[in-house]
C-alpha positions in Angstrom: 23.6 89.6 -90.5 23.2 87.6 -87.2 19.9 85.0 -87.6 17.4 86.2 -84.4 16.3 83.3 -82.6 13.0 81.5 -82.8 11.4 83.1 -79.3 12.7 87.1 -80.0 10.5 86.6 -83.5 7.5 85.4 -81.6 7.7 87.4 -78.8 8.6 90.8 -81.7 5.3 89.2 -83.7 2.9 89.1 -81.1 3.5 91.7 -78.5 3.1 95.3 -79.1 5.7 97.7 -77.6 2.9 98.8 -75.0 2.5 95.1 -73.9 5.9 94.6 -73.4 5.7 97.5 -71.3 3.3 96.7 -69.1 4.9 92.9 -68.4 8.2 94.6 -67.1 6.3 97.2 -64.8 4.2 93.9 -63.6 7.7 92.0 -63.5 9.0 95.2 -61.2 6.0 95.5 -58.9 6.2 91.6 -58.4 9.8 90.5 -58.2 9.5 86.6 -57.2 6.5 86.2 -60.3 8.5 85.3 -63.3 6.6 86.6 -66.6 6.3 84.0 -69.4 6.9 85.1 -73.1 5.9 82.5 -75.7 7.4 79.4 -73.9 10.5 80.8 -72.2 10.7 82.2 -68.5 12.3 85.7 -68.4 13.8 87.3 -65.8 13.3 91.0 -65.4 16.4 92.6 -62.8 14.4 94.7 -60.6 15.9 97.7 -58.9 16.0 97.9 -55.0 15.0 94.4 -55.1 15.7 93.9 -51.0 13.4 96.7 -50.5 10.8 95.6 -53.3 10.5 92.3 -51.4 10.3 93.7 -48.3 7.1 96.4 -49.4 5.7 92.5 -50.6 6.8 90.8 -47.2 5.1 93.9 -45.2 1.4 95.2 -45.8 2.0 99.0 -46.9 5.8 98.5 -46.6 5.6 99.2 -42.9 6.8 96.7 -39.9 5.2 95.8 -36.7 7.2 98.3 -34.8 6.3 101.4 -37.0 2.2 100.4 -37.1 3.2 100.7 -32.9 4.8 104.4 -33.4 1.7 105.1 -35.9 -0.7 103.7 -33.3 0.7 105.3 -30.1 0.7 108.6 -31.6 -3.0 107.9 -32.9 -4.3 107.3 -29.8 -2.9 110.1 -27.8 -3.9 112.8 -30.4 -7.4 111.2 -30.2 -8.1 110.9 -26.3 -6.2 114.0 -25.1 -8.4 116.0 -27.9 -11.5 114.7 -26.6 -10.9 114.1 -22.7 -13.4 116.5 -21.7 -16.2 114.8 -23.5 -14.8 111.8 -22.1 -15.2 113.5 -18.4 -18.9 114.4 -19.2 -19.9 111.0 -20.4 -18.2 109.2 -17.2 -20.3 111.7 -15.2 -23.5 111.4 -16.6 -22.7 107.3 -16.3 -22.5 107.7 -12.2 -24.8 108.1 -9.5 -25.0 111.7 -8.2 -24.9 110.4 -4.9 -21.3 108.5 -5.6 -19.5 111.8 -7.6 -21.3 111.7 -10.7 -23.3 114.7 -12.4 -26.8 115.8 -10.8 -27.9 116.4 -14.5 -28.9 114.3 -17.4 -28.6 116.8 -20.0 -25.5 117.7 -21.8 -25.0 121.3 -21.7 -26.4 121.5 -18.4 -23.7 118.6 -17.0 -20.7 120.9 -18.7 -22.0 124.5 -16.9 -22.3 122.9 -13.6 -18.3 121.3 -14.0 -17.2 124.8 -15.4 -18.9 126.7 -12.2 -17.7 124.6 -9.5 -14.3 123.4 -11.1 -13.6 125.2 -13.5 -11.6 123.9 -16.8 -9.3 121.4 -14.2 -12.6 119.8 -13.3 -12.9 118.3 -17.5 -9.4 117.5 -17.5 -9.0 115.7 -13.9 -6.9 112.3 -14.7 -6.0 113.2 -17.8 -2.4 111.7 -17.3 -3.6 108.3 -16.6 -5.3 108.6 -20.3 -1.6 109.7 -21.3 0.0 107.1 -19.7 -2.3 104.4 -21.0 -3.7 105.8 -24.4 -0.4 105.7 -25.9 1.2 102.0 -25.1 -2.5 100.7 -25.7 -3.2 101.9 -29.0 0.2 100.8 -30.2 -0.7 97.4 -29.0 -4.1 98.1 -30.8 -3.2 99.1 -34.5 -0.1 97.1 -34.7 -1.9 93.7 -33.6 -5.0 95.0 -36.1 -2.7 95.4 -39.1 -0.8 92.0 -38.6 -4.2 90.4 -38.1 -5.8 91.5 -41.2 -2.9 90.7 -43.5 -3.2 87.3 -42.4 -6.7 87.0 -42.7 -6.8 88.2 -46.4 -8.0 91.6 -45.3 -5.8 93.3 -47.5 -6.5 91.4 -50.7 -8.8 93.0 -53.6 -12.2 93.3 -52.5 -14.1 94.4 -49.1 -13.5 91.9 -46.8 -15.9 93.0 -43.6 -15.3 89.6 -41.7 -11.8 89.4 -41.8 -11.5 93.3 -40.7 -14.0 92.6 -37.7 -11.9 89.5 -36.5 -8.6 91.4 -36.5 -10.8 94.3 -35.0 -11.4 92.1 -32.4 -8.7 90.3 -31.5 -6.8 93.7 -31.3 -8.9 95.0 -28.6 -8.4 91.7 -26.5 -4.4 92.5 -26.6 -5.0 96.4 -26.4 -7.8 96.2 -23.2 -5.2 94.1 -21.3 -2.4 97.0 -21.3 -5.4 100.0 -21.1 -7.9 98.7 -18.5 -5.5 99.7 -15.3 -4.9 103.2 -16.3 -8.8 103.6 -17.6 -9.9 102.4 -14.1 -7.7 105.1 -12.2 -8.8 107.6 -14.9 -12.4 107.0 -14.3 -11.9 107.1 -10.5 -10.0 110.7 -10.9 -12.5 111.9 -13.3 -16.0 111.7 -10.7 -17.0 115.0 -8.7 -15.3 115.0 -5.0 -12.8 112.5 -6.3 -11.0 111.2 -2.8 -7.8 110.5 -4.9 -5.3 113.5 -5.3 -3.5 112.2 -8.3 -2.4 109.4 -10.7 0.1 107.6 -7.9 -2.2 108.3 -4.8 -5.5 106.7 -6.5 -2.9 103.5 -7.8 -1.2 103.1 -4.0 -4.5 103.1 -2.1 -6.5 101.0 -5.0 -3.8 98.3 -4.3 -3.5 98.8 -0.7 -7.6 98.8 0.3 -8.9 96.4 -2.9 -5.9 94.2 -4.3 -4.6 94.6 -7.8 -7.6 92.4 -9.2 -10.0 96.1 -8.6 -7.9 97.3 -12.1 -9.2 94.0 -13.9 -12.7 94.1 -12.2 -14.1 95.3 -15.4 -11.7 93.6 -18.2 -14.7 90.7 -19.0 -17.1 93.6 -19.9 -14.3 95.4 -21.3 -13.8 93.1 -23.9 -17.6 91.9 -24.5 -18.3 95.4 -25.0 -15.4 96.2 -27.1 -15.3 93.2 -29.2 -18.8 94.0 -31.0 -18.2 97.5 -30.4 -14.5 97.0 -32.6 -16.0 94.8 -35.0 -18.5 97.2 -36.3 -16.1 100.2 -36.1 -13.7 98.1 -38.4 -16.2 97.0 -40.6 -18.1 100.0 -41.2 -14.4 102.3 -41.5 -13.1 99.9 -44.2 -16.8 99.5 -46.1 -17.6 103.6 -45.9 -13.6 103.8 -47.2 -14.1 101.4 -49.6 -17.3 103.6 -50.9 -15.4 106.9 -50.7 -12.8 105.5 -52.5 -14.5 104.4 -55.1 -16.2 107.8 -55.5 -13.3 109.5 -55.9 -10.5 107.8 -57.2 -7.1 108.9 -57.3 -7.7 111.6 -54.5 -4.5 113.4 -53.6 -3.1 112.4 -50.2 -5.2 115.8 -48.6 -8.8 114.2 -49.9 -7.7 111.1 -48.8 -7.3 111.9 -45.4 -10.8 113.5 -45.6 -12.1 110.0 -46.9 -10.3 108.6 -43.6 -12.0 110.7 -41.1 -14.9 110.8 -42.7 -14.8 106.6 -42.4 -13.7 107.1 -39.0 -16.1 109.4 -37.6 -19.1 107.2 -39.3 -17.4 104.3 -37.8 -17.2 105.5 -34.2 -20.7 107.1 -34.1 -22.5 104.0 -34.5 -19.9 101.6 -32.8 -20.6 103.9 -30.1 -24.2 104.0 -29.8 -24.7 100.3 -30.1 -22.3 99.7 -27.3 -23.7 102.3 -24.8 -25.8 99.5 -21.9 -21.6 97.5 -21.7 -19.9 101.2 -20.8 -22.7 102.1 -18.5 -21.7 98.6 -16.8 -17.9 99.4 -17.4 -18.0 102.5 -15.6 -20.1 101.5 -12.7 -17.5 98.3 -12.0 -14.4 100.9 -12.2 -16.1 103.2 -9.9 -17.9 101.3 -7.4 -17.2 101.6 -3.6 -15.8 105.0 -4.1 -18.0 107.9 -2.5 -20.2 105.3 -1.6 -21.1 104.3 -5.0 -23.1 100.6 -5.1 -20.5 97.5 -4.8 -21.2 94.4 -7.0 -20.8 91.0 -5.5 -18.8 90.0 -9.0 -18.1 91.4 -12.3 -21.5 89.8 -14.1 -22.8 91.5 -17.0 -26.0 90.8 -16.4 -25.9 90.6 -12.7 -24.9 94.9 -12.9 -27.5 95.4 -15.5 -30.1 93.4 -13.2 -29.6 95.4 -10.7 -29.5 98.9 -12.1 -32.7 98.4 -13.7 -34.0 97.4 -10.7 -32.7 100.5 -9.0 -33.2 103.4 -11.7 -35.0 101.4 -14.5 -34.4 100.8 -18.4 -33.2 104.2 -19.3 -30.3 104.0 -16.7 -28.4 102.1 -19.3 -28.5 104.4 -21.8 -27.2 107.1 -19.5 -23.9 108.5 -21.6 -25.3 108.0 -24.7 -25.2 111.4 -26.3 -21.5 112.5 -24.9 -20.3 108.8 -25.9 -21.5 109.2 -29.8 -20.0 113.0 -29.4 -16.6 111.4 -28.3 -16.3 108.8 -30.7 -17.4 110.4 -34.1 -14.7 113.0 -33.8 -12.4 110.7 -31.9 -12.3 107.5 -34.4 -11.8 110.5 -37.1 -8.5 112.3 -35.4 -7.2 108.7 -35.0 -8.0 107.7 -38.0 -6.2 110.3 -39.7 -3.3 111.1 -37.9 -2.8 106.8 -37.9 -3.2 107.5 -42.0 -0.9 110.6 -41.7 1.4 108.8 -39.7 1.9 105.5 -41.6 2.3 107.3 -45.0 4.9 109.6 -43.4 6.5 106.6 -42.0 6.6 104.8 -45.7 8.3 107.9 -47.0 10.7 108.0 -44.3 11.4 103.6 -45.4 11.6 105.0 -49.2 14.2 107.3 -48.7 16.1 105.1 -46.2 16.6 102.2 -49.1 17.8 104.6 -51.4 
């Protein structure tokens, strides 16, 4: 009978079958980690190695492109949803006097568009969203999710911090592609709108102000989005975390529960602390047309200044109530359908390395 080696008896003394087990599915899951048994290195062949290193490489197995197709879709789903909200809000945001809504409440602001308008009136500039929301929010989740797996945000643990800096630095790159087509939306969205479409409002913005009127706002963009992203982020991924941890091992339908759930909790309160930096937003994308006020520059504090001079503190909460109303529901269809997309998309990456 054949004499069994020094290291087989140790490793056969000391390990139970159940150990053994559990070092080759940790050898499998983690191909370049060689697993020591007594004092020998062991090498464990790993099936579909190239796409085992590649799920390793890749945060959820996915690459830049397919967060893009993930994000893109996101965002449409979520802004075409909720454009008439988004109508309201950017209404209530204007003078009356320059095309905005002659009521601060609500309901009242959606009766008098339904009366006059009718259902066109919610969902006047609706294709600049289209033509924006998409390429913007591809920029926006794709740049997020490389961010955070470089900042540790996918490691064990709730990592708030690194989730808010790729938050923010995601909205810098997304604002850039999505402030032109949210300027020309805005502008098609006001009551007695003097633009006819998409390509009229874009010719004569460029032909009567220069192309700098789409980037008049891009500063408070981004000072408003920045804090507005970071606590979105941070609260989605800590409220996830929490539902998570409530329930865990959900099936993929509860889980998409937890993610709107996260999202909706997210964008409420993102929303609301945000509210004075839209009010400016809006007023630098609209002014000049139907007479609305002109600013001399595109200071934050210089617009604020002077529309508390002109219609005091509550001015700049104006939009409050339809902004919350957008975002809750909004961050939550994104937030799911970007879920439901990426898990459909690591499927799609399973079956294609078979």
């Amino acid at each position: 009978m054949a004499k069994r080696s020094p290291e087989l008896l140790d490793i056969l003394m000391t390990e139970t079958v159940s150990e053994l087990q559990e070092k080759l599915l940790m050898n499998h899951n983690h191909p370049q980690t060689p697993r020591s048994f007594g004092e020998r290195e062991i090498d464990i062949p790993v099936k579909e190695k190239a796409f085992t290193e590649n799920r390793y490489q890749l945060h959820d197995g996915l690459g830049f492109g397919q967060y893009m197709v993930a994000g893109s879709v996101a965002g449409m789903v979520e802004h075409m949803a909720m454009f008439p909200v988004d109508t309201l809000k950017t209404r209530m945001q204007v003078l009356a006097s320059a095309g905005g809504s002659v009521h601060s409440a609500l309901s009242a602001a959606f009766v008098s568009i339904m009366k006059q308008e009718g259902t066109f009136g919610l969902y006047r500039g609706i294709g600049a969203m289209g033509l924006g929301a998409g390429p913007a929010h591809a920029v926006y989740f794709a740049v997020y999710e490389f961010c955070k797996e470089k900042f540790g945000g996918n490691m064990d643990g709730h990592h708030p911090l690194a989730h808010g800096i790729a938050g923010v630095l995601a909205t810098v790159a997304s604002d850039a592609v999505f402030t032109p087509m949210d300027v020309v939306k805005q502008r098609l969205q006001l009551r007695s709108s003097p633009y006819r479409g998409v390509t009229d409002c874009i010719e004569k913005v460029l032909r009567e102000e220069g192309f700098g009127a789409f980037y008049a706002s891009y500063r408070t963009t981004v000072v408003m989005n920045a804090p507005f992203t970071a606590v979105h982020f941070s609260t989605y991924e800590a409220v996830k975390k929490v539902l998570m941890d409530m329930s865990p091992g959900t099936e993929s339908d509860e889980n998409l529960i937890v993610h709107a759930t996260a999202g909706g909790a997210a964008g409420a309160l993102a929303s609301a602390v945000t509210t004075p930096l839209d009010v400016v937003k809006t007023r630098l994308q609209c002014q000049g047309v139907n007479g609305a006020e002109r600013f001399s520059g595109s200071s934050i504090r210089n617009v604020l200044t002077k529309i508390i001079a002109k219609e005091g503190p509550g001015a700049i909460m104006k939009g409050l109530k339809p902004r919350v109303l957008f975002h809750m529901p909004a961050a939550a269809i994104s937030w799911s359908t970007y879920e439901a997309n990426k898990r459909f998309l690591q499927r799609f990456n399973e079956r294609s390395a078979r």
